[in-house]
LUMPA-802468 format. One line per field, with one value per residue: residue number from 1; chain; z, x, y of N, C-alpha, C, O, CB in turn. Coordinates in steps of 0.1 Angstrom, whole numbers, plus 5000, padded with zeros to 4 digits. Glycine has a CB too. Layout:
<recs>
num: NUM,...
cadena: A,...
npz: Z,...
npx: X,...
npy: Y,...
capz: Z,...
capx: X,...
capy: Y,...
cpz: Z,...
cpx: X,...
cpy: Y,...
opz: Z,...
opx: X,...
opy: Y,...
cbpz: Z,...
cbpx: X,...
cbpy: Y,...
</recs>
This chain:
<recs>
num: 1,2,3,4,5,6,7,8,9,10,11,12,13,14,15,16,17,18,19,20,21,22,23,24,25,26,27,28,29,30,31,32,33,34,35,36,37,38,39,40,41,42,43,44,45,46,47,48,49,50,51,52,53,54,55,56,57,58,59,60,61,62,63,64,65,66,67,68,69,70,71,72,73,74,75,76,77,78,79,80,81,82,83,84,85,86
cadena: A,A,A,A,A,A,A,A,A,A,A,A,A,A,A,A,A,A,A,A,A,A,A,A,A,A,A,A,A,A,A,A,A,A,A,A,A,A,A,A,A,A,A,A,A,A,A,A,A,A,A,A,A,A,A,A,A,A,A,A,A,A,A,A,A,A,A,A,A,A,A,A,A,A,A,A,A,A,A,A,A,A,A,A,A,A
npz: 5295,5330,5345,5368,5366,5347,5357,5377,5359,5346,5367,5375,5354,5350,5374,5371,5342,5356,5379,5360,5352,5370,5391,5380,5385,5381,5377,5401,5420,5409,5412,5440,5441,5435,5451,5473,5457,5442,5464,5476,5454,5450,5473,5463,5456,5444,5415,5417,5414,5425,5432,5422,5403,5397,5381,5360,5351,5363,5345,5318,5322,5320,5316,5317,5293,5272,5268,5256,5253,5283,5292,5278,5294,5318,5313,5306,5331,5349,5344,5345,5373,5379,5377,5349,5317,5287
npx: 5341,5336,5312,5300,5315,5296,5272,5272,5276,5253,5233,5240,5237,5207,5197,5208,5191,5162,5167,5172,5145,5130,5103,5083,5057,5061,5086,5097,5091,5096,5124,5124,5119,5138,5158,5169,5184,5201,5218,5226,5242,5259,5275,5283,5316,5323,5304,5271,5228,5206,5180,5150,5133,5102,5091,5080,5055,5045,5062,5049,5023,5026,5035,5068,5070,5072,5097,5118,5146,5149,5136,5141,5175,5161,5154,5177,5190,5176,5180,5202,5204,5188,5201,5195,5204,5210
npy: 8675,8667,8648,8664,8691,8694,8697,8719,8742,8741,8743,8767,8785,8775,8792,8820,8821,8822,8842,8862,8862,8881,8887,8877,8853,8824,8818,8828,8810,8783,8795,8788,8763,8752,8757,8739,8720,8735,8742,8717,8707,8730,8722,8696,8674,8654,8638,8629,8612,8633,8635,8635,8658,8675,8696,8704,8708,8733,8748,8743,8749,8776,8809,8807,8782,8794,8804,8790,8785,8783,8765,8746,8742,8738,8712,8702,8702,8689,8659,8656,8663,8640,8622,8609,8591,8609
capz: 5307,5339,5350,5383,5361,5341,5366,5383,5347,5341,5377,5381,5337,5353,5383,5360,5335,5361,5383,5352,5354,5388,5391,5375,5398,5383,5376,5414,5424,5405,5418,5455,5443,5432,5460,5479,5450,5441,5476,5475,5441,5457,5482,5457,5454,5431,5411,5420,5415,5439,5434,5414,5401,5391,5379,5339,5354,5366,5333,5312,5326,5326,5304,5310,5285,5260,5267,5250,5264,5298,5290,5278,5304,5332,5312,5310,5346,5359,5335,5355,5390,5384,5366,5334,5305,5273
capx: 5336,5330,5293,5305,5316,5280,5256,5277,5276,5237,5234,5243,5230,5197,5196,5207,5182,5151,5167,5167,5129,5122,5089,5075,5056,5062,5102,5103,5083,5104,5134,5129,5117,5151,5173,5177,5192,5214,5224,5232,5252,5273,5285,5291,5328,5321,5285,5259,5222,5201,5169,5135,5123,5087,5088,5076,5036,5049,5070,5043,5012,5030,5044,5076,5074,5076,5112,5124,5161,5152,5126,5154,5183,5154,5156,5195,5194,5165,5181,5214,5197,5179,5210,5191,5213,5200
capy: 8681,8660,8654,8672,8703,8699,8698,8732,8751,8739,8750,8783,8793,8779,8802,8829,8826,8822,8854,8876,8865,8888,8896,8865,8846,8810,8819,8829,8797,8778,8791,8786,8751,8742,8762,8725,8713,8742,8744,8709,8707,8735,8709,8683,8671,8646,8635,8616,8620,8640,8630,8638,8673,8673,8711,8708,8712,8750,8756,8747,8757,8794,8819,8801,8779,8803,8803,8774,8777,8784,8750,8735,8746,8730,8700,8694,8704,8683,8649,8657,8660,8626,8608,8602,8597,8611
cpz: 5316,5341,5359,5376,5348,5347,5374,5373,5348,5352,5377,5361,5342,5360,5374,5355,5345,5370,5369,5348,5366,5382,5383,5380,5392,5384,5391,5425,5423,5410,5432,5452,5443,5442,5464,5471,5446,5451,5474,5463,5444,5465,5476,5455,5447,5424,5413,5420,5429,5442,5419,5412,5393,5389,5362,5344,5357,5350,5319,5311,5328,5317,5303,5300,5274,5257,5267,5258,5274,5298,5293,5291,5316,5323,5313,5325,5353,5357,5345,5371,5395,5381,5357,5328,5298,5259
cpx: 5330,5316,5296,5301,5303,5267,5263,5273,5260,5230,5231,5235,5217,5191,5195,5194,5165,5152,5166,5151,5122,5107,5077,5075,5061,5076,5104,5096,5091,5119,5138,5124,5130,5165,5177,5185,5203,5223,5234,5246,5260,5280,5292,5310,5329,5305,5280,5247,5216,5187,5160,5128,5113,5081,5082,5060,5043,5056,5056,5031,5013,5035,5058,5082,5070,5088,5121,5138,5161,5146,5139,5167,5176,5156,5165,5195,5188,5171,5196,5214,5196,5193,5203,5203,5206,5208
cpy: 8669,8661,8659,8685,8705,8701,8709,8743,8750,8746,8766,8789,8792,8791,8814,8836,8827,8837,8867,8878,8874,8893,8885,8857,8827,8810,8819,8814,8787,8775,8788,8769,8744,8749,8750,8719,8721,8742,8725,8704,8717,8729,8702,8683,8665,8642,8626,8624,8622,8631,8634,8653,8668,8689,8715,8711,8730,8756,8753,8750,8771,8800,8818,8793,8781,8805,8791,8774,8778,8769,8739,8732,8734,8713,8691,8692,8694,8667,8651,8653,8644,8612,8601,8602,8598,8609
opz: 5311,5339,5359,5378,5341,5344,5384,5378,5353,5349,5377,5361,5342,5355,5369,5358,5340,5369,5369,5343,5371,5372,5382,5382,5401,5391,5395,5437,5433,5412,5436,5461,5448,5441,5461,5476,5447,5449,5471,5466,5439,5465,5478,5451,5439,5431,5411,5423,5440,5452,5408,5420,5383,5393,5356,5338,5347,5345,5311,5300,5335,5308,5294,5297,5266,5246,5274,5267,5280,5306,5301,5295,5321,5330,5317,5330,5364,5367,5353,5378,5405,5381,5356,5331,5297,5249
opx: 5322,5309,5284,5291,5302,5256,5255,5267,5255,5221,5221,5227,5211,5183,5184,5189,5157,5143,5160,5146,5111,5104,5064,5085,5065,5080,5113,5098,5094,5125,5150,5127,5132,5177,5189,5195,5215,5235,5245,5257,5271,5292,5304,5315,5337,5295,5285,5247,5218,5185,5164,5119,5115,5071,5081,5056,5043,5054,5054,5027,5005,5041,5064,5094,5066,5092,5129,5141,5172,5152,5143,5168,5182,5159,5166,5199,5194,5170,5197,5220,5200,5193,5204,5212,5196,5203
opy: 8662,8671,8663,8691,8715,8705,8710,8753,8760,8754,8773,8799,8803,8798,8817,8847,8834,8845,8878,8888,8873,8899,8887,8850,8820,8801,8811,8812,8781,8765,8786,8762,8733,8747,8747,8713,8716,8741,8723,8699,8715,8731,8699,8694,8668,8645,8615,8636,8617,8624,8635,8657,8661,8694,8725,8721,8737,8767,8762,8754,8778,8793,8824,8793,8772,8809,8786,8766,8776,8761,8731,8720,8725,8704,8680,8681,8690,8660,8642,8645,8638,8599,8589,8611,8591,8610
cbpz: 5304,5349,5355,5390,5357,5331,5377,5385,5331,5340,5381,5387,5319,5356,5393,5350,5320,5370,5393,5338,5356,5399,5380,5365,5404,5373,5368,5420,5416,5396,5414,5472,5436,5410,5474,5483,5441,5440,5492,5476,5426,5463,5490,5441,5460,5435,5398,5435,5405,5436,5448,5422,5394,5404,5384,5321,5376,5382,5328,5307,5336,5339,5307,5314,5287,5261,5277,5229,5264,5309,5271,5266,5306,5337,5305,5306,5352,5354,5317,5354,5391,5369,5373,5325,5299,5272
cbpx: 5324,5336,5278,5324,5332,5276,5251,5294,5284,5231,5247,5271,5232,5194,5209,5212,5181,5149,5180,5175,5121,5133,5092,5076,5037,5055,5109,5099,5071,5102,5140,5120,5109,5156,5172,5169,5185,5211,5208,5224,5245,5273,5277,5283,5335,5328,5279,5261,5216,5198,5164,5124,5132,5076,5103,5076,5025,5063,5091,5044,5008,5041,5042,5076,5076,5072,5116,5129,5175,5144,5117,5163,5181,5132,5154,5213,5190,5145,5177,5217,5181,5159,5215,5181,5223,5195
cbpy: 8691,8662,8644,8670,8705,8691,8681,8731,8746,8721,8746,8789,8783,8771,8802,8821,8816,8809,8855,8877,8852,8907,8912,8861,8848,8801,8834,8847,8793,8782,8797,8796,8748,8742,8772,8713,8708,8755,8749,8704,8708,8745,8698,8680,8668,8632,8634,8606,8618,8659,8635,8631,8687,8663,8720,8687,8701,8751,8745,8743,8753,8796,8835,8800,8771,8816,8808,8774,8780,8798,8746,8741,8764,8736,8698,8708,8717,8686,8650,8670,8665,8622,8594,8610,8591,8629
</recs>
């Protein structure tokens, strides 16, 4: 799998798992924090990173990170965003 076509998949599973959170204020916090970036990575044609998410203070100061694979999920996603390799 291209990083193009992993930062699209990581993408749209995050989204996903934060909308089947409705109603939970840090999930919906969370996800207008990362629309610029979704929005952007739907543009992309090829990868490169975006920038810097600073969203682990909201996931674990919250009853999100009780949800290890959504934790996780934000972590592939955020390590993708920044162009970490892991």
């Amino acid at each position: 799998m291209t990083k193009l076509e992993e930062i699209k998949k990581e993408r749209q599973v995050l989204e996903n798992m934060l909308v089947r959170k409705k109603g939970n204020h840090a999930a919906n916090e969370a996800y207008r924090a990362l629309q610029p970036y979704f929005q952007e990575i739907d543009n992309m044609n090829s990868y490169y990173p975006i920038g810097r998410i600073r969203l682990v203070r909201l996931f674990l100061e919250s009853d999100l990170s009780e949800d290890k694979e959504l934790f996780s999920c934000y972590g592939r996603f955020a390590n993708l965003v920044e162009g970490v390799e892991v």
